[in-house]
N, C-alpha and C positions, 0 to 999 in steps of 0.2 A: 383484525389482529392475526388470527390465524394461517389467512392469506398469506400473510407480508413475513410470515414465517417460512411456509411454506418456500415462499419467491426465493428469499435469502438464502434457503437451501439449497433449493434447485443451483445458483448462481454461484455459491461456496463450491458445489460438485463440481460445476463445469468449470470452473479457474481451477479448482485442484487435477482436474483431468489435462488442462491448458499445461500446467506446469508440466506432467510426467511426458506428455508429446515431446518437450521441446529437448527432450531429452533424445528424442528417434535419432534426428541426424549424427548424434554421434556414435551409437549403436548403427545405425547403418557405414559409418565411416569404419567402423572396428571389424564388421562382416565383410563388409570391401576388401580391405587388408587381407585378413585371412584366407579368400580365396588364391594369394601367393603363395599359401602354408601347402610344402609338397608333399605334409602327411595325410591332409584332406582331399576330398574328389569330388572338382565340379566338372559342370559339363558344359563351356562357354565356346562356341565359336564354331561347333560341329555341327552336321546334319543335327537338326531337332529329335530328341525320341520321342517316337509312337506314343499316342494315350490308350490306356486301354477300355476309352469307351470304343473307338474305334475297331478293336481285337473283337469287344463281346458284339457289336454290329455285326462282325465278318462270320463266328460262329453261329450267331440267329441266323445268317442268312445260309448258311453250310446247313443247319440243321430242316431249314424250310426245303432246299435242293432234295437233303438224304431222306427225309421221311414227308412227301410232299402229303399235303393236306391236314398234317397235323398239327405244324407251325406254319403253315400259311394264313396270312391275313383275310384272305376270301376264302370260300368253298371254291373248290374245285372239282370240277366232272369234266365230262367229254365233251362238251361243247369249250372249254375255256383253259383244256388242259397244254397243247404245244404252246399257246401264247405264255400261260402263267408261267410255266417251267422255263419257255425261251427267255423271259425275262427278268425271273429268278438268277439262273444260270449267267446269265448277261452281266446283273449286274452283281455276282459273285467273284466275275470274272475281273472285273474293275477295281473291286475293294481289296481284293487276293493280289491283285499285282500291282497294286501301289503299297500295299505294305511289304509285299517284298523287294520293290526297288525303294523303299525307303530304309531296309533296314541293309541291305548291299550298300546302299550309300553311303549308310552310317560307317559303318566297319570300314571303307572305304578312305572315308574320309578322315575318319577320328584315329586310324593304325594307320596311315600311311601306305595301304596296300598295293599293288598291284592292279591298275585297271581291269573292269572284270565286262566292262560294260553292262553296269547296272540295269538300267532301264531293257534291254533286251534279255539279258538273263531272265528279268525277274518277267517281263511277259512270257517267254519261256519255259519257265517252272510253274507260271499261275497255269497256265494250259496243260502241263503235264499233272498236276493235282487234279484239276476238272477233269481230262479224260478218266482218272483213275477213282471214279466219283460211281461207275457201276460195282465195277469187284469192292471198292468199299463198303457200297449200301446191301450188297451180297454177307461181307462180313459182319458187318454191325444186326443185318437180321438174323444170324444163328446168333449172335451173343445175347438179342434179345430171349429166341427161342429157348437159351439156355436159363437166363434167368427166370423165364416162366414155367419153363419143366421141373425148375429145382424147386421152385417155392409155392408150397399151398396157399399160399394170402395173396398172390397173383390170380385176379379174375379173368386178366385178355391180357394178349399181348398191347394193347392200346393203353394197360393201365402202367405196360412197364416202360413204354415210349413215355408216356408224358411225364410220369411220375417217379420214377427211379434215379436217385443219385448217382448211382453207382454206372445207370449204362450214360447217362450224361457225362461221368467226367472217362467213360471208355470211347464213347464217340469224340471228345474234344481230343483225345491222345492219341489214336486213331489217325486222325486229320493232323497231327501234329508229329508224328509218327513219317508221314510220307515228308513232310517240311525236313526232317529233321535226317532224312536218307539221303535228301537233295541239299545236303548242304548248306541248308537255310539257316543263317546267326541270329539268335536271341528270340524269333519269333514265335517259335515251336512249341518251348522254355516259358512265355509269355502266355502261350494259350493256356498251357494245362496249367499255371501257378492260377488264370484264372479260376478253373474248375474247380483248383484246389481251395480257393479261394472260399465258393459256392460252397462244395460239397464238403471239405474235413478231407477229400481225396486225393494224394498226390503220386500222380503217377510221372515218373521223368520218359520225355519222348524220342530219348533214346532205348528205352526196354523194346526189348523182344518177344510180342505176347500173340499167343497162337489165336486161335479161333474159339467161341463158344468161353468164353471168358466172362466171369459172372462174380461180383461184388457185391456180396450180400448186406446191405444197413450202411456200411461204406467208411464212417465219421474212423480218421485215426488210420488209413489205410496207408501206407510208403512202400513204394515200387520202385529202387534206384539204376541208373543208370545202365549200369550191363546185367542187370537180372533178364535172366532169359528163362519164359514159360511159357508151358506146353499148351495142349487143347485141353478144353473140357475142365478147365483149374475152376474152382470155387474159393473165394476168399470173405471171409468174416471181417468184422468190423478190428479196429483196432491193430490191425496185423501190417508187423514190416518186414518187408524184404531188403534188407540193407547192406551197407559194408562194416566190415570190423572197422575199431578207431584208426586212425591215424595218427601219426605226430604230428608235430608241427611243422608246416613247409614240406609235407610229402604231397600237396595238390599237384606242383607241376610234373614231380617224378610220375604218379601213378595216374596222371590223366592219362584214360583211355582204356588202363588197363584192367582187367575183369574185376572187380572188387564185391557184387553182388552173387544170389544166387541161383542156382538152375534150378527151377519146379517144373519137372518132366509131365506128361500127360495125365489126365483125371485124378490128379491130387486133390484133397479137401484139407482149409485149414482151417483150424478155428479161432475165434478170437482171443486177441489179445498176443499172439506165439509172437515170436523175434525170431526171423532165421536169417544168420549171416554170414558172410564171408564170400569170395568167388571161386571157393574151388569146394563149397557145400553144396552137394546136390540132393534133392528131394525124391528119390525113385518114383516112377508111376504108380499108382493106383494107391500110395501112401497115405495116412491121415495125420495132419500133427494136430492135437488139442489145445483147447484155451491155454493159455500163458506157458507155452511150452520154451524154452529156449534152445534154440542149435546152433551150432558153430560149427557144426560135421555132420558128414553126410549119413545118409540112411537108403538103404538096398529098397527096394520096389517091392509095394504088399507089405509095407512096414507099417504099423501103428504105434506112436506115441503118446502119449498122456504124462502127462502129472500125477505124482504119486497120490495117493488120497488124502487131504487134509486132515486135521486133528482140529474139530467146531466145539465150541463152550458154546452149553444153550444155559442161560439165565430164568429159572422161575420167576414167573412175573409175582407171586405175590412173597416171598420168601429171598429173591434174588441167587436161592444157592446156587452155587456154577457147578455146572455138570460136563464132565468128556465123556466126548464123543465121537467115536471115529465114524466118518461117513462113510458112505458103502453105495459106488454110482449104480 
């Protein structure tokens, strides 16, 4: 008896499941339609776009090239080192420039452009990134050296290669940085949203950011477009370097135009601060504190802070509230 219940149930679900399918084809008829609708955006008939498992492949293989043996598959020493690398590089070289004549293609073909001769531009640029793969890994090791000078909870520089958000999503912008000087559409954009992704880090790969550059915890950090900073900057968790608001349909007017801010050399920020605008600059050797906000600038040798809060401490056995003014 119980069986035969069971069955009829089973049998009741699946007819009742039979019913709602047969309902797909017209929900699929009604999504059809709507791809006419010219408020909507598909993307039907154009080069394909890029996946980004194929982005975070090209960066594992970028970060095996920049820091060999740490993210290589095998050990590496002297006996097996021109081959690894040759072939590292090799095949760096191949993933690097099929995604960039596939995204020239795209643009290419999806705006109507201008032949640009995809496929040789983009083996073109992938070679000019690889050559530019020593003075990279020159930079990327003062940013590590940075973040290991600044922080006592760094044991080796090996612990801030493997395990540092902050210098991963600096090495992905970096590499996306050179993409992004050469003219490269949407790929640049794609790498760091990955990191961002990873890390709570967003750095756009148009910034302008000097050497010894160091991300402190990292989660919450925003680097926009034409922010331009110096050497030796330290950035805390939380903190953005933005632009003031906009209205509405001022993207096309002020694309391009400076909208972010300038952090001049060996600034320290702390968590949490907002500094914005593109014509705020940060003087050198300046400190701005947690939750500071700016909208204007500050002369070099400047300190900031937040006034000191006014804390209610609650007795735990009586509740009375007490003020209190803190004293940093």
């Amino acid at each position: 008896m119980d069986d035969f219940i069971i069955n009829n149930v089973c049998r009741t679900e699946r007819d009742n499941a039979s019913e709602y399918r047969k309902e797909l084809p017209h929900a699929i008829n009604t999504i059809l339609t709507s791809m006419d609708d010219k408020r909507c955006f598909a993307h039907i008939g154009d080069e394909p776009i890029h996946f980004s498992t194929s982005v975070k492949e090209m960066i594992d293989k970028f970060r095996e090239v920049l820091f060999p043996g740490y993210f290589s598959g095998e050990k590496i020493d002297g006996a097996n080192l021109v081959y690894n690398i040759g072939q590292a590089v090799s095949q760096l070289y191949d993933i690097l420039s099929e995604q960039i004549i596939h995204v020239l293609r795209h643009d290419c073909l999806r705006y109507g452009q201008a032949c640009s001769e995809c496929e040789s531009s983009g083996n073109e640029v992938a070679l000019k990134v690889i050559q530019a793969i020593p003075s990279l890994r020159v930079s990327l090791a003062e940013d590590v050296k940075g973040a290991f000078d600044g922080d006592p909870a760094a044991k080796s520089h090996d612990e801030v290669i493997f395990s540092y958000p902050g210098l991963f999503a600096i090495t992905v912008y970096r590499i996306a940085n050179i993409l992004f000087n050469l003219s490269i559409p949407q790929l640049p954009r794609i790498m760091t949203e990955h990191a961002h992704s990873l890390t709570g880090i967003d750095i756009h790969p148009g910034a302008k950011i000097g050497e010894r550059f160091v991300i402190d915890h990292g989660t919450g950090i925003v680097v926009g477009e034409t922010s331009v900073i110096g050497n030796n900057v330290r950035l805390y968790q939380n903190v953005t370097i933005g632009a003031l608001s906009l209205p509405p349909n001022a993207g096309k007017k002020l694309r391009g135009a400076k909208r972010h801010p300038t952090i001049e050399d060996d600034v320290i920020i702390y968590s949490g601060a907002t500094i914005l605008g593109g014509e705020t600059i940060i003087g050198e050797r300046s400190v701005v504190g947690g939750n500071v906000w700016l909208t204007s600038s500050i002369p070099p040798d400047t300190k900031v802070f937040m006034e000191s809060p006014s804390l209610i401490y609650k007795h735990q056995e009586n509740q009375k509230e007490l003020s209190h003014e803190y004293q940093t």
